[in-house]
C-alpha positions as CSV (number, residue, x, y, z in Angstrom):
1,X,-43.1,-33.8,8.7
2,X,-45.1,-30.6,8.1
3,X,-48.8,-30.5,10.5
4,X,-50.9,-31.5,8.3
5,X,-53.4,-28.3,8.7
6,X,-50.2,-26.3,7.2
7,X,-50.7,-28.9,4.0
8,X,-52.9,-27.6,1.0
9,X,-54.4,-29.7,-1.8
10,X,-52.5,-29.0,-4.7
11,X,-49.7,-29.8,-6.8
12,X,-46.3,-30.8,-6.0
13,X,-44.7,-27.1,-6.4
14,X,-40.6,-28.9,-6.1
15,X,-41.6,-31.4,-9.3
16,X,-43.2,-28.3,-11.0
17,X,-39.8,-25.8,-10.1
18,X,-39.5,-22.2,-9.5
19,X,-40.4,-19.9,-12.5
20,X,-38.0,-17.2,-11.5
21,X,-35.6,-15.9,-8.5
22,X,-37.5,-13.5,-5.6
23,X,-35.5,-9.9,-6.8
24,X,-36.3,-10.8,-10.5
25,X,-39.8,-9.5,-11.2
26,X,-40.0,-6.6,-12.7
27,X,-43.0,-4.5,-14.4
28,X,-42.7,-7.0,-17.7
29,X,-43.5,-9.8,-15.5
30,X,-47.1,-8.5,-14.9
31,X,-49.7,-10.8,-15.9
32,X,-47.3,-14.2,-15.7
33,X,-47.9,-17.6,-13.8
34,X,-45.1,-17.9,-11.5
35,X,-44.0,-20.1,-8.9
36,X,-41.3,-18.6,-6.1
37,X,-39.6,-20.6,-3.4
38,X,-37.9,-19.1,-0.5
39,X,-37.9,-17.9,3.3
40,X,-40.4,-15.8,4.5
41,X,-38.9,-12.0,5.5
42,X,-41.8,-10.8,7.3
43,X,-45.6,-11.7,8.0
44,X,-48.4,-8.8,7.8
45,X,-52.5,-9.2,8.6
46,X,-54.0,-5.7,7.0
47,X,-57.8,-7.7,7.9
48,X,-58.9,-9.9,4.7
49,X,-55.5,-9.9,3.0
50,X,-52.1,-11.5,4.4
51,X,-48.7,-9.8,2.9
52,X,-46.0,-12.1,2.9
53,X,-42.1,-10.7,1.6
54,X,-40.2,-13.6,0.4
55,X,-36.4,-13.6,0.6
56,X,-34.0,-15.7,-2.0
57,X,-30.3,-14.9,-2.0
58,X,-31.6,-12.5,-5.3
59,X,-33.4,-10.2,-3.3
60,X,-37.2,-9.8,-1.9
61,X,-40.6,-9.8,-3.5
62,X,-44.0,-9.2,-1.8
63,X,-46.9,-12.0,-1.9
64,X,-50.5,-10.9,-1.1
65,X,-53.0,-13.8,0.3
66,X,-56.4,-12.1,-0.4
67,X,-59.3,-13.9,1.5
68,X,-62.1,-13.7,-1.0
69,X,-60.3,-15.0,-3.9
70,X,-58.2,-17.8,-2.1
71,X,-59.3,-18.9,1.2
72,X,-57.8,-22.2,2.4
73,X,-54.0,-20.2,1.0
74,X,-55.3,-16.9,3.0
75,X,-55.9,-19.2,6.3
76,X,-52.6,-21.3,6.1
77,X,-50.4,-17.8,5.1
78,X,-52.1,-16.3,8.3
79,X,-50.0,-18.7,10.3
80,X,-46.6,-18.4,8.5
81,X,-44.1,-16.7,10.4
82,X,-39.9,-15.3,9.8
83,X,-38.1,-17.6,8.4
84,X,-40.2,-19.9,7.3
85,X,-39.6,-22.1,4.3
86,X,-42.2,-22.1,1.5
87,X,-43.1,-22.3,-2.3
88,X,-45.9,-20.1,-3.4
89,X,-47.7,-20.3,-6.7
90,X,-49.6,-17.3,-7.5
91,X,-49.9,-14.5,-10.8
92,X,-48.1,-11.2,-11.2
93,X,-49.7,-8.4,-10.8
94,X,-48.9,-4.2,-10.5
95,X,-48.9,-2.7,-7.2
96,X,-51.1,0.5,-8.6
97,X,-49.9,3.5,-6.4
98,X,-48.6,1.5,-3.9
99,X,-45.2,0.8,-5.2
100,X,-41.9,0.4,-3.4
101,X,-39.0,2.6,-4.5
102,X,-36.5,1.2,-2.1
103,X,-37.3,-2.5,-3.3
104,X,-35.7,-4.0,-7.1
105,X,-39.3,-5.5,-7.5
106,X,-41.1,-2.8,-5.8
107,X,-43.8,-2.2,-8.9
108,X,-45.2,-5.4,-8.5
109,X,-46.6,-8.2,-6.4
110,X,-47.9,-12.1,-6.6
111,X,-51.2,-12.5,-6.0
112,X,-51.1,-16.1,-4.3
113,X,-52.9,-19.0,-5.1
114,X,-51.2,-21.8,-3.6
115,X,-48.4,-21.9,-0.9
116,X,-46.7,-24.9,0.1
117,X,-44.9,-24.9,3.9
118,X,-41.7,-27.1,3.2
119,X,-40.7,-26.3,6.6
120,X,-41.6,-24.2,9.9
121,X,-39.1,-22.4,11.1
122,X,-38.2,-21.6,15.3
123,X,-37.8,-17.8,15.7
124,X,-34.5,-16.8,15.3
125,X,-31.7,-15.5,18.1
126,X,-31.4,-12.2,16.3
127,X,-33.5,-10.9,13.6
128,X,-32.3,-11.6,9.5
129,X,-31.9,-8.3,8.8
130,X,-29.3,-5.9,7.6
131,X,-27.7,-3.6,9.9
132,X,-28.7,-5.9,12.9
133,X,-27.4,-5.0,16.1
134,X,-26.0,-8.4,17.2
135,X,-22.9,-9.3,18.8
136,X,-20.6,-10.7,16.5
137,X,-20.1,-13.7,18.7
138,X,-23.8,-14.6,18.5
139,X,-23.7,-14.2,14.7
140,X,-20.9,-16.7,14.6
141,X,-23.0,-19.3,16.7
142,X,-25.6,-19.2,14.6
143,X,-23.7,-18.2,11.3
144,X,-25.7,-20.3,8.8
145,X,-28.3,-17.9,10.1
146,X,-26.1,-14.7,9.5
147,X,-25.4,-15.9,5.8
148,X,-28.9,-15.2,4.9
149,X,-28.8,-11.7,5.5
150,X,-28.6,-9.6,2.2
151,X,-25.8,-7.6,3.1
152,X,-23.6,-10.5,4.1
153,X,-24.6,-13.1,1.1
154,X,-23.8,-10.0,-0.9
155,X,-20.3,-10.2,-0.1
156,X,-20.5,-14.0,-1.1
157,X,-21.9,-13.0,-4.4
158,X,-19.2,-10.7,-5.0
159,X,-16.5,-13.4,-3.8
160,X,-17.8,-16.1,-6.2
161,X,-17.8,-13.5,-8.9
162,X,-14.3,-12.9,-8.2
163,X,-13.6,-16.4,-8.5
164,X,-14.8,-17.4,-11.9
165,X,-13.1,-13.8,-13.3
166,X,-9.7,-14.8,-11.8
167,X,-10.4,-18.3,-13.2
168,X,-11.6,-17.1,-16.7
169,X,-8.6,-14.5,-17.2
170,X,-5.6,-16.7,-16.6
171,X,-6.5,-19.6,-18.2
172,X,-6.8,-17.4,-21.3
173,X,-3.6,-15.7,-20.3
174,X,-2.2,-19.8,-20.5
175,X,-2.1,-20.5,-17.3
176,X,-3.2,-23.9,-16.3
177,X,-5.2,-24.7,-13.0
178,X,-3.0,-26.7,-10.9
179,X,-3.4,-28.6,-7.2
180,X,-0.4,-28.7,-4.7
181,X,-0.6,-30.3,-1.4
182,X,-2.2,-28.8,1.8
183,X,-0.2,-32.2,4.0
184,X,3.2,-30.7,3.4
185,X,6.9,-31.3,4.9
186,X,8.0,-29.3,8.4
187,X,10.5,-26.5,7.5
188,X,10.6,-24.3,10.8
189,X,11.3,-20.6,10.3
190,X,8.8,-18.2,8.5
191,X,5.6,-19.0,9.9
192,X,4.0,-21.1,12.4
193,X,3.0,-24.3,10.9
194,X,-0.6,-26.4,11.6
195,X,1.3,-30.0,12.3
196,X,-0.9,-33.3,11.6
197,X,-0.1,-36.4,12.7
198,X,0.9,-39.0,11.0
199,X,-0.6,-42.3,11.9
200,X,0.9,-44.9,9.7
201,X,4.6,-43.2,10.4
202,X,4.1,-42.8,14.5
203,X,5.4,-39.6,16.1
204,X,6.3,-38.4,12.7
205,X,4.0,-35.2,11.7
206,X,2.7,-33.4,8.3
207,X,2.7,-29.4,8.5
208,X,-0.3,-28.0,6.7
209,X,1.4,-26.0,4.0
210,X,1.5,-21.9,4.7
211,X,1.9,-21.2,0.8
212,X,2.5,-23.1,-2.3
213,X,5.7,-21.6,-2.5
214,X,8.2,-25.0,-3.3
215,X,5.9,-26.9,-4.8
216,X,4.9,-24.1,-7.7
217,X,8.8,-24.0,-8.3
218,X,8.5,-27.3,-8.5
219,X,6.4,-27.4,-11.4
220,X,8.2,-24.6,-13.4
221,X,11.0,-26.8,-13.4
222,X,8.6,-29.7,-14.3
223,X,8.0,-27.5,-17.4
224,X,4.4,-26.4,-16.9
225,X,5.4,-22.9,-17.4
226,X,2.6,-21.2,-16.4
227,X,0.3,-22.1,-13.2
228,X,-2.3,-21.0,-11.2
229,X,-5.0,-22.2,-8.4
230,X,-6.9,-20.7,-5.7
231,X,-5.5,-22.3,-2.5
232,X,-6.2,-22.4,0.8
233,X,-3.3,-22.0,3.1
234,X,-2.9,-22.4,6.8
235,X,-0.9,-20.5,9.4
236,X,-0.7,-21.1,13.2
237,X,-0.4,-17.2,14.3
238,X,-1.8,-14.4,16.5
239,X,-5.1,-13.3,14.7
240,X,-6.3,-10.1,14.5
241,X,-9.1,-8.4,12.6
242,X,-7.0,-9.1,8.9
243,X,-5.9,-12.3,9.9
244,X,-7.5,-15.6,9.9
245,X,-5.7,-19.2,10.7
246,X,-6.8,-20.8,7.2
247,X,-7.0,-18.3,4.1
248,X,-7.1,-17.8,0.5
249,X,-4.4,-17.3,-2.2
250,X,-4.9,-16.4,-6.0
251,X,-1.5,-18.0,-6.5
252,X,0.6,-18.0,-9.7
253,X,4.2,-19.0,-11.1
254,X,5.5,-18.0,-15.0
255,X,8.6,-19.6,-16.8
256,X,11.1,-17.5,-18.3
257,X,9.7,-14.2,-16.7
258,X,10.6,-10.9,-16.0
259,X,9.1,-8.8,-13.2
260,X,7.3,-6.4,-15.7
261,X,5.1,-10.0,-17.0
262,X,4.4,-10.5,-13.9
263,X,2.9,-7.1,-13.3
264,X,1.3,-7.0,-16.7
265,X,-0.6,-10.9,-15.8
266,X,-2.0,-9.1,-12.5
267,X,-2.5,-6.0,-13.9
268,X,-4.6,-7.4,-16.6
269,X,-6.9,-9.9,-13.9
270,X,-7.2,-6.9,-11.5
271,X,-8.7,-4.6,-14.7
272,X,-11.0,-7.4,-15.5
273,X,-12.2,-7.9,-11.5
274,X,-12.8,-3.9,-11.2
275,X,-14.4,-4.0,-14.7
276,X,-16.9,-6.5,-13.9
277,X,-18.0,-6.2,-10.4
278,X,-17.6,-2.9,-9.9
279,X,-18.0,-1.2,-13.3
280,X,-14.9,0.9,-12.4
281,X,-11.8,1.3,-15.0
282,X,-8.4,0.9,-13.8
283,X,-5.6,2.0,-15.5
284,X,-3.5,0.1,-18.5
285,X,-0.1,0.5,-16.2
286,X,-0.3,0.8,-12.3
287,X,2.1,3.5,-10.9
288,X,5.2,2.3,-9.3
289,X,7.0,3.2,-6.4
290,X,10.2,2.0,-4.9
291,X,10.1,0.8,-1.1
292,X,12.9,4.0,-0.2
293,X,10.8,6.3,-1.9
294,X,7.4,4.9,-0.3
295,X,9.0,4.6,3.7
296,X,10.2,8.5,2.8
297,X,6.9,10.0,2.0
298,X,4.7,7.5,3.7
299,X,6.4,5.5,6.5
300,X,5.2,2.2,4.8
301,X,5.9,0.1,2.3
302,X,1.8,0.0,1.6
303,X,1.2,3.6,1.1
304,X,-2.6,5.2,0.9
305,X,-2.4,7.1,-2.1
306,X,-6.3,8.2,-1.8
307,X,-5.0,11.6,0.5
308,X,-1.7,13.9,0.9
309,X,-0.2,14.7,4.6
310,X,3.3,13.2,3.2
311,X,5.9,13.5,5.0
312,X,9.3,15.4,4.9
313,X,12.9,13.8,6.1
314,X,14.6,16.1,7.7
315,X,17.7,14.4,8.7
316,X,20.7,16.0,6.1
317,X,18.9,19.5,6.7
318,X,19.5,19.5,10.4
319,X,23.0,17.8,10.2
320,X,23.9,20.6,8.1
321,X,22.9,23.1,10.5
322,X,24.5,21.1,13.0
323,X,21.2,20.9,14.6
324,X,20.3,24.4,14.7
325,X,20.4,24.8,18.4
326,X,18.1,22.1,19.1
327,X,20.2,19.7,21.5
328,X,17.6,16.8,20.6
329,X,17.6,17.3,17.0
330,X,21.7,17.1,16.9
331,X,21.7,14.4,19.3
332,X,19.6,12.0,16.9
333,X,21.2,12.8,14.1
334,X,24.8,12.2,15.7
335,X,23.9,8.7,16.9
336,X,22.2,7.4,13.4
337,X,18.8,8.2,13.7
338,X,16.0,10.1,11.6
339,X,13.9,13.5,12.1
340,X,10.5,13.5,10.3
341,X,7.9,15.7,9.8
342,X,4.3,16.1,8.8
343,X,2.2,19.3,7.7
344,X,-1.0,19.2,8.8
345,X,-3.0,22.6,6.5
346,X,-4.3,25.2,9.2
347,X,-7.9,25.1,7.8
348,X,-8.3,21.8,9.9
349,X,-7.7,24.0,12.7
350,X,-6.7,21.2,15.5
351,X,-7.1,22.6,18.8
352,X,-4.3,21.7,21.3
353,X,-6.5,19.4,22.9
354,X,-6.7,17.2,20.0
355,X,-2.5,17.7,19.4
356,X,-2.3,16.1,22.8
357,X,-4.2,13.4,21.3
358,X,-1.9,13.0,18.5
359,X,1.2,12.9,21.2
360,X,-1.0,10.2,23.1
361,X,-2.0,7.7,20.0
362,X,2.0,8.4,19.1
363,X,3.5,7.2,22.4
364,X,0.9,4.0,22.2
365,X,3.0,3.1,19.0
366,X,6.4,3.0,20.9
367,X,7.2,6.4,20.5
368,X,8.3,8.6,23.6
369,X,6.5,11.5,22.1
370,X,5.8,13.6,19.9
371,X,7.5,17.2,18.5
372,X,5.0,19.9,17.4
373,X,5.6,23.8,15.9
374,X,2.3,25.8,14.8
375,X,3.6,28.5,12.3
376,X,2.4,31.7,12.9
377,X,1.8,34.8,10.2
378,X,5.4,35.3,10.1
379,X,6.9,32.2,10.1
380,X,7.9,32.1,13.5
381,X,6.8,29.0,15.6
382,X,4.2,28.8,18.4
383,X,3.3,26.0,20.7
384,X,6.2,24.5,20.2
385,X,9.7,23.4,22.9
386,X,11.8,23.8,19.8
387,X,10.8,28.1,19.2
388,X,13.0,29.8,21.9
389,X,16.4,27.6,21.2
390,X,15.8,26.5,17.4
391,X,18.0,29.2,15.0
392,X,16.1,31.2,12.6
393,X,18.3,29.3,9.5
394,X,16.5,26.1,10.6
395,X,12.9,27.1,11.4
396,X,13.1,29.0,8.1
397,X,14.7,25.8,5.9
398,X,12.3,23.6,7.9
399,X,9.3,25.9,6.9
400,X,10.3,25.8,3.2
401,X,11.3,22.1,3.2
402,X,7.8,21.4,4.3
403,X,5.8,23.5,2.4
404,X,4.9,25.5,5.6
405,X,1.8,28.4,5.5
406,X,0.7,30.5,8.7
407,X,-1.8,28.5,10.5
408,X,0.1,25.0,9.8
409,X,1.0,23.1,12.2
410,X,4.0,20.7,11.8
411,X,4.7,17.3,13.8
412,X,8.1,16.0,14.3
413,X,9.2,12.5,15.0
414,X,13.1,11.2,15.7
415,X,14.9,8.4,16.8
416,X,15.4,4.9,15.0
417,X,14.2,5.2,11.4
418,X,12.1,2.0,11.6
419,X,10.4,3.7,14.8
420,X,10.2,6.9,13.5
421,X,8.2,5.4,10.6
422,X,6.0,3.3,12.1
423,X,4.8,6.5,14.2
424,X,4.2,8.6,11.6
425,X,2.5,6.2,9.2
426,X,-0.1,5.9,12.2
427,X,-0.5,9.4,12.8
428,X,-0.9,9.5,8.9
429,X,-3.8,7.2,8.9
430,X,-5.4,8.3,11.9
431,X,-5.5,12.2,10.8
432,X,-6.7,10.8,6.9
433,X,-9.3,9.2,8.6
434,X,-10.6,11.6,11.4
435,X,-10.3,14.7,9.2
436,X,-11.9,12.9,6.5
437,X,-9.7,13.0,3.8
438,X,-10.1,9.9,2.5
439,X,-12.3,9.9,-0.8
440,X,-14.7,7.5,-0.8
441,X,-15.4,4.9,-3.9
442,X,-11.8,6.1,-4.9
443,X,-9.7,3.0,-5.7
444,X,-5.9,4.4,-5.8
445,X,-3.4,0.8,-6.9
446,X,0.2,0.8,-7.3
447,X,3.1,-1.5,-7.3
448,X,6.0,-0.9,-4.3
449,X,9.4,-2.7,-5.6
450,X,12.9,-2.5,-4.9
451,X,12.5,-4.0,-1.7
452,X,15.2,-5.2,0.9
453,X,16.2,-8.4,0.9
454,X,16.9,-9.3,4.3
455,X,15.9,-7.9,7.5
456,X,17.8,-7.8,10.9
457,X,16.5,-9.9,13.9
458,X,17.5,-7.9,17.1
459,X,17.1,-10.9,18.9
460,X,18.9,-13.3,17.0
461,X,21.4,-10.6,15.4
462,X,21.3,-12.4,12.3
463,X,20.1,-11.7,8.7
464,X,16.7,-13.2,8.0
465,X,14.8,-13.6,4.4
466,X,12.0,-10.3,4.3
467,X,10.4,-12.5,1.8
468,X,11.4,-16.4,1.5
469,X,14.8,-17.5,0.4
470,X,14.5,-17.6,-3.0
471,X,13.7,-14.4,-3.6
472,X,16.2,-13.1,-5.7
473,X,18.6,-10.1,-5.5
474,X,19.0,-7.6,-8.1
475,X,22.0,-8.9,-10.2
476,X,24.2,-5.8,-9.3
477,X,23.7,-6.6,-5.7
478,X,24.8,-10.5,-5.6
479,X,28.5,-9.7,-5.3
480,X,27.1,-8.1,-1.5
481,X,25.3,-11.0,-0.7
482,X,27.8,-11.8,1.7
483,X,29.7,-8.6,2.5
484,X,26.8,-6.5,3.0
485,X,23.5,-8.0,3.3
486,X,21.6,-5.0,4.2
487,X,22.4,-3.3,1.2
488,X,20.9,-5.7,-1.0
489,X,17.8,-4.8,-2.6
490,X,15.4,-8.3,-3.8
491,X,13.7,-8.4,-7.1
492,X,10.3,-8.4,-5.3
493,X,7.5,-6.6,-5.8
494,X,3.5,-6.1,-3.6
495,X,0.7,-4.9,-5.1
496,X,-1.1,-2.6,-2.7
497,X,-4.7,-1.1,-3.0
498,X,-6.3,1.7,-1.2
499,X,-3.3,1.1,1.5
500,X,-3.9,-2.7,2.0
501,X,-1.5,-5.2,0.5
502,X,-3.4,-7.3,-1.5
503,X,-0.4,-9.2,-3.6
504,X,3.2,-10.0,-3.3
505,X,5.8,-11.7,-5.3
506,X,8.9,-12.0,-6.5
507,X,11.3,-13.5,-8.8
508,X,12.9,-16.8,-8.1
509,X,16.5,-18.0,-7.5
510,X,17.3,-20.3,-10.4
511,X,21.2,-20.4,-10.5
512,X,22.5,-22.5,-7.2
513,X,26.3,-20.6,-6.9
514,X,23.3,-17.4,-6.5
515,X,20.9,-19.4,-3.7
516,X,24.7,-21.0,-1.8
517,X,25.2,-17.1,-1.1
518,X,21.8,-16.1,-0.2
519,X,22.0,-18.9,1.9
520,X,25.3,-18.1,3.6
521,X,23.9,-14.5,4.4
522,X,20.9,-16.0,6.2
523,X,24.0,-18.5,8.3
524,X,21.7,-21.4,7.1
525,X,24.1,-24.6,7.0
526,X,24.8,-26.8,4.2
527,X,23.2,-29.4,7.0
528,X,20.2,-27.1,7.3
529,X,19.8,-26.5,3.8
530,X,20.0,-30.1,2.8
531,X,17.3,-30.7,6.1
532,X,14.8,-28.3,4.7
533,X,15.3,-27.7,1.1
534,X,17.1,-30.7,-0.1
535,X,14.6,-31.8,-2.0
536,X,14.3,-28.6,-4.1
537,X,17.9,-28.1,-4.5
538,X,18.3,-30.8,-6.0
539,X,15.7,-29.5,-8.8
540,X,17.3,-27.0,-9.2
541,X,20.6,-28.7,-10.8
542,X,17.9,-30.5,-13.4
543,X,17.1,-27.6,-15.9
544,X,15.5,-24.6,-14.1
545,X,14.2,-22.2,-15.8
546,X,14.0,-19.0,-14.8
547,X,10.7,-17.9,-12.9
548,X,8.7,-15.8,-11.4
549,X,5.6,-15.5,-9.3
550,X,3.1,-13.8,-7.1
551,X,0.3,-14.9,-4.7
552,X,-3.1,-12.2,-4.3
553,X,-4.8,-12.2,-1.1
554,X,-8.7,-13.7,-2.0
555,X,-9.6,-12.8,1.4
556,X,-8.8,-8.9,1.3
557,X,-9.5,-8.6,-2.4
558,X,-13.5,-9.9,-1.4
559,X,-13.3,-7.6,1.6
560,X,-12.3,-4.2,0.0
561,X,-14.7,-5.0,-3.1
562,X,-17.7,-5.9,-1.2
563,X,-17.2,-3.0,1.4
564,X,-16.8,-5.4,4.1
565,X,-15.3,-4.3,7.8
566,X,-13.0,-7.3,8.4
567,X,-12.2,-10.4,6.6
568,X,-14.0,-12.5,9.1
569,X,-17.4,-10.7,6.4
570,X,-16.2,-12.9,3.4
571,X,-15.0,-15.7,4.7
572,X,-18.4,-17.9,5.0
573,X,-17.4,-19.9,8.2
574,X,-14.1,-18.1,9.7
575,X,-12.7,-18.3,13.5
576,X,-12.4,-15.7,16.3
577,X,-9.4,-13.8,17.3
578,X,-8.9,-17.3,20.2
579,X,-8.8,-19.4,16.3
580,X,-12.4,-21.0,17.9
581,X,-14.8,-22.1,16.0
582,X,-18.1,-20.8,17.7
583,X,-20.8,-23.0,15.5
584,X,-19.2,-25.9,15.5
585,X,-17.2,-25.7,19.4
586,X,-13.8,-26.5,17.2
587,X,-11.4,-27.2,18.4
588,X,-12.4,-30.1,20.8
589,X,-10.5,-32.6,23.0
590,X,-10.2,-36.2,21.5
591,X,-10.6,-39.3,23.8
592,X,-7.3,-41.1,24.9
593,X,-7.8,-44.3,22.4
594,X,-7.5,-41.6,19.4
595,X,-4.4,-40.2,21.4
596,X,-3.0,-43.8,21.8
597,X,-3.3,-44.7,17.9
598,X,-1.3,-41.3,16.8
599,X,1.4,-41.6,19.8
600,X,0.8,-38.7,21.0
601,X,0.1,-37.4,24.9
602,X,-0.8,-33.6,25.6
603,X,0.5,-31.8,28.3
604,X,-2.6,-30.2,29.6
């Protein structure tokens, strides 16, 4: 119970309710009976008058206790301190020539009649502030305390917000709003699967499903033909700063679809989530961009779009000057492997101190280094191992090919293409950033497509889905399925924003002669199929129509939206990079009687 010399004789200010939110009041306010609720921000004593700002999840507004006017208030205010919860019943009034341009309700102020104390409050382990200087792990102790800062319950806001538009738009896009389930069967390959145990069926086990993926087919061939839900999904991997254990999907499945309705559905629930949280227009069509033609001029397959510093293959061009007396350069080529370049504009004038750099930050990608020319006033290199041995054809063709000026200085890369790449997509993003090219409030979107269907394990040596497998191939490429299965290009497609992938789809395998090949190209069994799909294939032979889908990141949509830093900034109770839970000590040991009932014994 509240000390009773914190209780004043009034009314019951819960049964009468609040008027009006804190960051409502405005100037038209002035002169209204109003009665706030909230925690206290912060406590000032200017002699004969106590100024208390009150904090809801709307904002703050400033209460003034005035001694003369409203004693017994005055004397129980004077002992109010952070964080605090109280109700305050008081009048509006104009703050004169004090006002508060920084502050939504800055021009005016309740002049308090009556407070009731609902509950004290101990002083917090960091102050509920924005742009507090805690250590994240702290925050995450006490994170019901770091949800009341502003700048964090804005990006809450702005996820709800989110929600309800995503809702809103597809269901009058005919979608309906359908539940799969999170206690799903084991199918091992892909991801790392949560497992539950299953106590009625001992030493069986439930995985806790990754994606919706089969059961969404599932109800396409049920005849729903369109679905949607925002899902949470579970994977058992590595985290990192974009990563999180258990996450959320905008996920959605269309009958009888082609890729381009796909792309028109998101397109149309991306304009409306742009529109209305952040005023901002996108356009009718987003740009596409096939995965060759974004890995050329990018080195990714989730290209920034917001800044230049493509890149240039040089490959053909130096096998057709037989690598124009560079040993390296004809060496690479020869054995299968790429040259790319970069032009960095000599107005950023990087010293050779910060080229080192570059070679550094490259080599801590995988690569053994990293090739460099500056071009001087006539075209000739400087700084460069290449300038005394490469032939004046090639410097010259290089020059043109990349758009070379005096001052510029070029950066090479070679070896395996997916190295070569990686390394320069990095060096990309780090120079964007640290030159600061990057536009800010500058939202660049587009679709990447034509991607390939398989990808090589090195470690295995065999062909493995790059999405799932029922993704399917472009129908001129099922005849290579089989007889050359990196060739083959899938019918999927990612939506990528501001160089994050925030959606990715593709459409469907509905004929089974189509899935036995794609099947036989990943050297998946008819016994492995039947163990892990069986239960879908045999769907499939019912009437399946064709289908599509895609599945939108919730997480990194809140994050780029809200401005956050990581997703661990929208997701209201998330887990560190161990997967711990530092509020609630998850996970925990359970005592050997629990153990017993689900027959199961740990090893540690």
């Amino acid at each position: 119970m509240v000390d009773s010399s914190l209780v004043m004789p009034g009314p019951n200010l819960l049964a009468e309710k609040r008027t009006r939110m804190c960051g409502e009041f405005q100037k038209a306010h002035e002169g209204d009976e109003v009665i706030v609720m909230g925690w206290v921000q912060s406590y000032r004593d200017l002699g004969g008058a106590v100024f208390l700002d009150i904090r809801d999840r709307t904002g703050l507004v400033q209460v003034v206790f005035d001694e003369s006017s409203h004693q017994t208030a005055h004397a129980i205010a004077d002992r109010v301190r952070a964080e605090w919860v109280v109700g305050i019943k008081g009048k509006v009034r104009s703050r004169g020539t004090n006002t508060n341009p920084n502050l939504p309700t800055g021009e005016v102020e309740i002049l308090a009649q009556y407070i009731q104390v609902f509950n004290p409050a101990k002083t917090p382990p960091f102050a509920i502030e924005d742009g507090v200087d805690t250590a994240e792990e702290k925050r995450l102790e006490y994170r019901y305390l770091d949800l009341r800062r502003p700048e964090v319950q804005k990006n809450f806001i702005v996820r709800s917000k989110i929600n309800q538009i995503v809702r809103n738009n597809l269901t009058s896009q005919g979608f309906l709003e359908l539940e799969t389930p999170f206690m799903v069967k084991y199918t091992p390959g892909g991801a790392r699967n949560f497992l539950v145990p299953s106590r009625l069926n001992p030493g069986q086990f439930y995985a806790l499903a990754e994606s919706p993926q089969l059961y969404k087919q599932l109800f396409m061939i049920s005849g729903m033909d369109r679905y949607f839900q925002i899902v949470k999904c579970f994977r058992d991997e590595d985290l990192r700063q974009d990563r999180q254990p258990e996450f959320t999907q905008i996920d959605l499945e269309m009958s009888f679809a082609e890729m381009e309705d796909i792309h028109r559905v998101m397109e149309n629930v991306m304009r409306s989530i742009f529109r209305e949280v952040l005023s901002t227009e996108l356009p009718e069509r987003f740009p596409v961009m096939s995965y060759d033609e974004a890995m050329t001029r990018f080195g990714s397959d989730k290209p920034d779009l917001r800044f230049g510093l493509e890149h240039t293959v040089l490959t053909e061009l130096i096998r057709s000057h037989d690598g124009g007396g560079v040993p390296l350069f004809r060496e690479v080529v020869a054995s299968g492997g790429m040259v790319k370049a970069m032009r960095i504009p000599g107005r950023h004038n990087l010293s050779r101190t910060e080229t080192d750099k570059l070679e550094l930050e490259a080599k801590g990608v995988g690569a053994q280094g990293l090739g460099r020319a500056k071009v001087a006033e006539d075209g000739a290199w400087t700084q460069s191992p290449f300038a005394k041995v490469i032939t004046e054809e090639l410097r010259l063709a290089i020059n043109q090919a990349v758009g070379a000026e005096p001052n510029d200085l070029i950066l090479f890369q070679f070896g395996a293409p997916k190295l070569v790449h990686t390394v320069m997509s990095h060096l990309r993003l780090l120079l964007g950033r640290k030159l600061e090219l990057i536009a800010k409030n500058e939202w660049k979107i587009l679709w990447v497509v034509d991607f390939p269907l398989f990808e090589h394990d090195e470690r295995t040596g065999r062909y493995v889905a790059a999405h799932h497998p029922f993704t399917s191939p472009r129908p001129e490429d099922v005849e290579k399925l089989t007889s050359d299965p990196k060739s083959v290009k899938a019918r999927a497609y990612d939506l990528v924003l501001n160089g994050n992938e925030i959606a990715g789809g593709s459409i469907r395998i509905h004929d089974a002669d189509v899935q036995a090949k794609a099947f036989e190209a990943l050297g998946i069994s008819e016994e492995e199929r039947k163990a892990k799909f069986g239960f879908l294939l045999e769907a499939l032979q019912y009437g399946a129509p064709p289908h599509a889908g895609i599945a939108a990141g919730m997480d990194r949509i809140a994050m780029l939206l809200s401005g956050a830093q990581s997703l661990r900034d929208v997701i209201p109770f998330p887990k560190t990079q161990r997967g711990t839970d530092l509020l609630t000590s998850a996970p925990t040991t359970v005592d050997a009687a629990q153990l017993q009932e689900l027959c199961i014994k740990t090893t540690v």
